[in-house]
C-alpha positions in Angstrom: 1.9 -10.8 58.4 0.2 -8.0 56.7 -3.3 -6.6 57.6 -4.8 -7.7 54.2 -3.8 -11.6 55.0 -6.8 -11.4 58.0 -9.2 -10.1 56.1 -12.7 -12.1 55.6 -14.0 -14.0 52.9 -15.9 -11.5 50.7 -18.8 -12.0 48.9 -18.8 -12.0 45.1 -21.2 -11.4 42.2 -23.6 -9.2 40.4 -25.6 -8.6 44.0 -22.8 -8.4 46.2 -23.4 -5.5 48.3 -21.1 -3.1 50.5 -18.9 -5.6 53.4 -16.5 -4.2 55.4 -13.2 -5.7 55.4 -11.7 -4.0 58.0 -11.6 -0.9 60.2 -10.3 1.3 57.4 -11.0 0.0 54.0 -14.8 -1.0 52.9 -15.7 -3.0 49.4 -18.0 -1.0 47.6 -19.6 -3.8 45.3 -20.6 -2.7 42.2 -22.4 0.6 41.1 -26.0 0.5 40.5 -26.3 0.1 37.2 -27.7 3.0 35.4 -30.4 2.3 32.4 -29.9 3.9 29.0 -33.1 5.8 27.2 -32.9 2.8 24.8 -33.2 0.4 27.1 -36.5 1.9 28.8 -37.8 3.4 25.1 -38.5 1.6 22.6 -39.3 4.4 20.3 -35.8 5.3 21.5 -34.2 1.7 20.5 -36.0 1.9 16.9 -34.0 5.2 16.7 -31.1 3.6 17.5 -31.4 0.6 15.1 -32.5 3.0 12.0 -28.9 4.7 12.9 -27.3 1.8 12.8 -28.5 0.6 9.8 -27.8 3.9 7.7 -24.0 3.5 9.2 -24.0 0.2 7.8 -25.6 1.8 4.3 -23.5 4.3 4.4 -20.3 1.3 4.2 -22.5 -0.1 1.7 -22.7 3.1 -0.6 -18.9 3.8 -0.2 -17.8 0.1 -1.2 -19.9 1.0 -4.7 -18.5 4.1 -4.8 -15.0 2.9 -4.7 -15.9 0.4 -7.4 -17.8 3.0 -10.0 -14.5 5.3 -9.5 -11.8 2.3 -10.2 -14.5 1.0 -13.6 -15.7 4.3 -14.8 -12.6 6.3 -15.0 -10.5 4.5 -16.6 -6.5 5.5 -16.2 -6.1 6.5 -20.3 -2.6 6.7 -21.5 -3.6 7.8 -25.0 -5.0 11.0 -23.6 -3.6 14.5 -23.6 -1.1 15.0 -20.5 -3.3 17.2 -18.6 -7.1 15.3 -19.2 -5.1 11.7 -18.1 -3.6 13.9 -14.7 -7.1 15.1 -14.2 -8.8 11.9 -14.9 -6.5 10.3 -12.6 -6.6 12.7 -9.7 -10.3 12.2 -9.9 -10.7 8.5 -9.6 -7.8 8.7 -7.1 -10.4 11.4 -5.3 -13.3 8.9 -5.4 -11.8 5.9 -4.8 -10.5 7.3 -1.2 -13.3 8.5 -0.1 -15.2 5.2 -0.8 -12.6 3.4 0.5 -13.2 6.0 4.0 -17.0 5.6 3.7 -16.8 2.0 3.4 -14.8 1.3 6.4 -15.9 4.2 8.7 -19.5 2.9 7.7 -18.7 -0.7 9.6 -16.5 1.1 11.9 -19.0 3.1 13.5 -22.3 1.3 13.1 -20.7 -1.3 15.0 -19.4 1.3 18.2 -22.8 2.9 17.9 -24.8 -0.4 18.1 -22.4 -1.5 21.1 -23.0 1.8 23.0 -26.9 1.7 22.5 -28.8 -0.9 22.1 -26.2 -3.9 23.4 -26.5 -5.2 27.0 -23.9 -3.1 29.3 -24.4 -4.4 32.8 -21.2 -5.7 34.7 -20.8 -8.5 36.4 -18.0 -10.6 38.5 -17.6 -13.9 38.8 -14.8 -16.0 40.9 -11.9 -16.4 39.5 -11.5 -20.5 38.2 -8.4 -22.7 36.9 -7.2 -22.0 33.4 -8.7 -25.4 32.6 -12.0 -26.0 33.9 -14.1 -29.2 34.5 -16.3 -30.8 31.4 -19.4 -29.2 33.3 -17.8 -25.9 33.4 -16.7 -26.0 29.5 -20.3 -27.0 28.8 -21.8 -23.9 31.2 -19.3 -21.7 29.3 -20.4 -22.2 25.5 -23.9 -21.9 27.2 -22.8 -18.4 28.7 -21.7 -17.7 25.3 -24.6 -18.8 23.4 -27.1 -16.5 25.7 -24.4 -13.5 25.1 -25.0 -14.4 21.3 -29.0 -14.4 22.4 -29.0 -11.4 24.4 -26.5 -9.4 21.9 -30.5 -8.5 19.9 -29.0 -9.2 16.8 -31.3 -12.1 16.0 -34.4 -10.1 17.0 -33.2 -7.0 15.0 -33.3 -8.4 11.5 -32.7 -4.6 10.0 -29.2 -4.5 12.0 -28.1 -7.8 10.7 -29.1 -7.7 7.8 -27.2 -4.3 6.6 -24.3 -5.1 9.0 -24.4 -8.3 6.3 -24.3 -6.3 3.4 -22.2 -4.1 4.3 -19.6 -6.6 4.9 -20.3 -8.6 2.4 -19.6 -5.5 0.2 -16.5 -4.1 2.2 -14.2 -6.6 0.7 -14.4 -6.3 -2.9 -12.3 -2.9 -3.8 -9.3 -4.8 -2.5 -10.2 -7.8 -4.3 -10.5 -5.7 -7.1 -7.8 -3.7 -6.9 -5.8 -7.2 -6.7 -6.5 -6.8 -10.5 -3.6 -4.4 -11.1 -0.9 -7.0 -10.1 -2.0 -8.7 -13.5 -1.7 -9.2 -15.8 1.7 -10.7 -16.6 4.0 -7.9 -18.5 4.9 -10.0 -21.3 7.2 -8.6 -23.3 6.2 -5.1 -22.5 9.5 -4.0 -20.5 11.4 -4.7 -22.9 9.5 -2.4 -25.8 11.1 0.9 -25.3 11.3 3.9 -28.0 14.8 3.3 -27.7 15.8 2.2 -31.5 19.3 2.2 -33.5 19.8 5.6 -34.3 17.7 7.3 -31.8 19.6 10.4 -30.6 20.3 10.9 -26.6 18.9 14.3 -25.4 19.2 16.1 -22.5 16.0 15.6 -19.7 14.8 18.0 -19.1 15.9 21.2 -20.9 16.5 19.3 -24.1 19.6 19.4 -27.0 22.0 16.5 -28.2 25.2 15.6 -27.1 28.3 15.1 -28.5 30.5 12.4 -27.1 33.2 15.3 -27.4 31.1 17.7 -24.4 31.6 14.8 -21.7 34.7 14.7 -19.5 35.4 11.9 -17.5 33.1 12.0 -14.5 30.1 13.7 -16.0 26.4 12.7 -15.6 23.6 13.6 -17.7 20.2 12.5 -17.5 18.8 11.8 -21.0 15.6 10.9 -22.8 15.2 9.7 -26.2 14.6 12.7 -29.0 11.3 13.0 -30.4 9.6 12.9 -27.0 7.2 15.3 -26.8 4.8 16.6 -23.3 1.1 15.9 -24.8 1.7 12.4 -26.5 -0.5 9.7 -25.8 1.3 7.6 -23.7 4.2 10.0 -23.0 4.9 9.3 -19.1 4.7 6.3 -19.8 7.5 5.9 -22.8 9.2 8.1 -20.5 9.5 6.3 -17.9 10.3 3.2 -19.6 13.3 5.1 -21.8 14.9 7.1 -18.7 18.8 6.6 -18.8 21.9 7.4 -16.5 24.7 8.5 -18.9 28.4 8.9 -17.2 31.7 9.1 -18.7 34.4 7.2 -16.9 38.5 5.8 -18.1 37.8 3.7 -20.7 40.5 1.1 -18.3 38.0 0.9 -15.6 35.5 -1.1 -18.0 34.8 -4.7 -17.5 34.7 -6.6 -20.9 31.0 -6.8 -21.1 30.3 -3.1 -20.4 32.6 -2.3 -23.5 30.8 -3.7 -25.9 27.9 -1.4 -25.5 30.0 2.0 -24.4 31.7 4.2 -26.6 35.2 5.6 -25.3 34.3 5.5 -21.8 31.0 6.8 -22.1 27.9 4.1 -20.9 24.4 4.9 -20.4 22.4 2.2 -18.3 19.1 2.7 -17.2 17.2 4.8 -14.5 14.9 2.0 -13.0 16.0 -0.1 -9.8 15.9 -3.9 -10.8 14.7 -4.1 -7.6 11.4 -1.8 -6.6 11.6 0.7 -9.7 12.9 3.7 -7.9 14.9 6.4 -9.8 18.5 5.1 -9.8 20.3 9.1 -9.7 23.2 8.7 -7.2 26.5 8.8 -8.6 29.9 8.5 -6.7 32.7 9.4 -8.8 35.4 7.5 -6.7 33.9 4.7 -6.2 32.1 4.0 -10.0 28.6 3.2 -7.9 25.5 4.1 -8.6 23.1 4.2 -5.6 19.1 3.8 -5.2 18.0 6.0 -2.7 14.8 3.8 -1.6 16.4 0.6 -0.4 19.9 1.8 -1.4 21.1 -1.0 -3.6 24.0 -0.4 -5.3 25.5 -0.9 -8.6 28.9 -0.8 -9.7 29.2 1.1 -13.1 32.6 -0.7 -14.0 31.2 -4.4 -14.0 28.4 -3.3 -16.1 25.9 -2.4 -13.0 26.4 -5.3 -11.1 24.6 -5.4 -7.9 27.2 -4.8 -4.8 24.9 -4.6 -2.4 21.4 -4.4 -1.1 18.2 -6.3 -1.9 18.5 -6.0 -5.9 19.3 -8.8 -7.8 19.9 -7.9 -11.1 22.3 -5.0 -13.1 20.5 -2.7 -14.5 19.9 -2.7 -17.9 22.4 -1.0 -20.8 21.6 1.2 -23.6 24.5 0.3 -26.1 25.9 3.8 -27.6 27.4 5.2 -30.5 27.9 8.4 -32.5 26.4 9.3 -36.1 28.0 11.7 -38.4 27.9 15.0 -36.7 29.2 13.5 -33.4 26.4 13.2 -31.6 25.4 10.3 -29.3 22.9 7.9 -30.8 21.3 4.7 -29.2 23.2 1.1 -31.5 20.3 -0.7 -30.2 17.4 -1.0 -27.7 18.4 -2.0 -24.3 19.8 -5.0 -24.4 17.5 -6.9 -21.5 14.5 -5.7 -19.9 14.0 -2.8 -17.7 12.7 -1.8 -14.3 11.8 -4.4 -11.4 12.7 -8.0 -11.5 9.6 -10.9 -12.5 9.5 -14.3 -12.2 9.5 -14.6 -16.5 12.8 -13.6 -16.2 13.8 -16.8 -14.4 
């Protein structure tokens, strides 16, 4: 039997002093506990509570902050390209740092309060079953209810109070960010400048093509013509109107890619079905196009069926033709919406 088996009852508890236990080991009992200056001054505890409360102002001020940069500068397509970068790396600029100030506000009002001005004496108590008696449930929520008492919050009205407001207030950029999940697109994804007769041109360096410069097995990355850097809205068309265009044996096509391709040649869209990422991987033996963000992957021969991975639709194709000179011209817009998948699209 080991030494520690024979050793005494000890004494537990906020009071228990030094006992010796045996020959070579001694319990200490707990520290004298050492008072802080704000719990002897109160000029010192005042202190203290005006810190806390500009912390919690401070959460306040950011949460407004964050809410005057998402209203008051506004993300304006119809600007110039370089006013809507700037207008959106400024609201991006002042919407983190309210975001920061809001949360690091709470964050360390509430450490500072803890460290100063909350009770920090330890005690022990016995150790008890899991489930203890009626009387014992009762003493607890008592325990609990002086904790609440002693915490000071209900004597220190300016403490609650802003740590209230600045709550109340912390919430409501991401409810209001919420906001950009709607509203419903409509009909919008499947407005693109894409038109019949709209020539394909190289992105980015620019020019036509001729069905006659494509081999089998090239890829081009095209834009519509009359595109031009300094539109209003001209990220936005162009990221709507991006398109994959690859060349392949005419044989390989299934029936419902034909339609739309013009001796081999198809041009399907840039944008995932699935999260929106830039669709730009090609393997030339296999026919598949691959998204490099969650790597689903469509099969260019069975007119960008999904193969594999968490999209569930093909991507969308730009039916293709040639005018007069040659050159490769859209028949049609796209012939279903683009980008991500919606529940309007059943």
């Amino acid at each position: 039997m080991s030494e520690t088996q024979n050793l005494p009852d000890v004494p537990r508890g906020a009071d228990a002093g030094a006992v010796a236990v045996s020959d070579q080991f001694q319990n200490p009992g707990l520290p004298p506990h050492r008072h802080r200056v704000t719990d002897v001054d109160v000029v010192a505890a005042k202190r203290a509570e005006r810190q806390v409360a500009t912390l919690f102002g401070i959460s306040a001020l950011g949460t407004l902050v964050a809410l005057v940069a998402y209203f008051a500068v506004p993300y304006d397509s119809t600007l110039g390209f370089a006013d809507y970068l700037g207008r959106v790396r400024l609201a991006n600029l002042l919407l983190g740092l309210g975001l920061f100030l809001a949360l690091f506000g709470i964050g360390a009002g509430a450490v500072h309060y803890a460290k100063t001005l909350m009770p920090d004496e330890e005690q022990t108590e016995e150790r008890h079953e899991i489930r203890g008696s009626d009387e014992d449930r009762r003493a607890a929520v008592d325990i609990l209810t002086e904790g609440a008492e002693e915490s000071g919050l209900g004597r220190r009205p300016l403490i609650r109070n802003s740590l209230i407001g600045a709550m109340a207030l912390a919430p409501l950029p991401a409810v209001v960010l919420l906001r950009d999940l709607g509203p419903l697109p409509g009909n919008k994804l499947s407005e693109t400048v894409w038109e019949k007769g709209t020539a394909l041109v190289r992105d980015p360096e620019g020019g036509r093509i001729k069905a006659s410069d494509l081999v089998q097995g090239s890829v081009v990355h095209v834009v519509p013509e009359g595109l031009e850097e300094g539109d209003a809205g001209y990220l936005e068309e162009k990221a709507k109107a991006a398109v994959l265009l690859v060349r392949l044996d005419p044989d390989l096509l299934a029936k419902e890619s034909q339609t739309g391709a013009y001796q081999g040649i198809v041009a399907y869209s840039k944008i995932c079905t699935h999260m929106g990422c830039p669709v730009a991987l090609y393997e030339q033996q296999t026919h598949h196009l691959l998204c490099p963000c969650h790597q689903t992957t469509f099969d260019l021969t069975q007119n960008c069926k999904v193969i594999f991975g968490p999209g569930r639709r093909p991507l969308p194709q730009l039916p293709i033709a040639v005018d007069d000179a040659g050159y490769l011209v859209a028949s049609e817009g796209f012939n279903q919406p683009i980008g991500p998948s919606f529940w309007e699209r059943g």
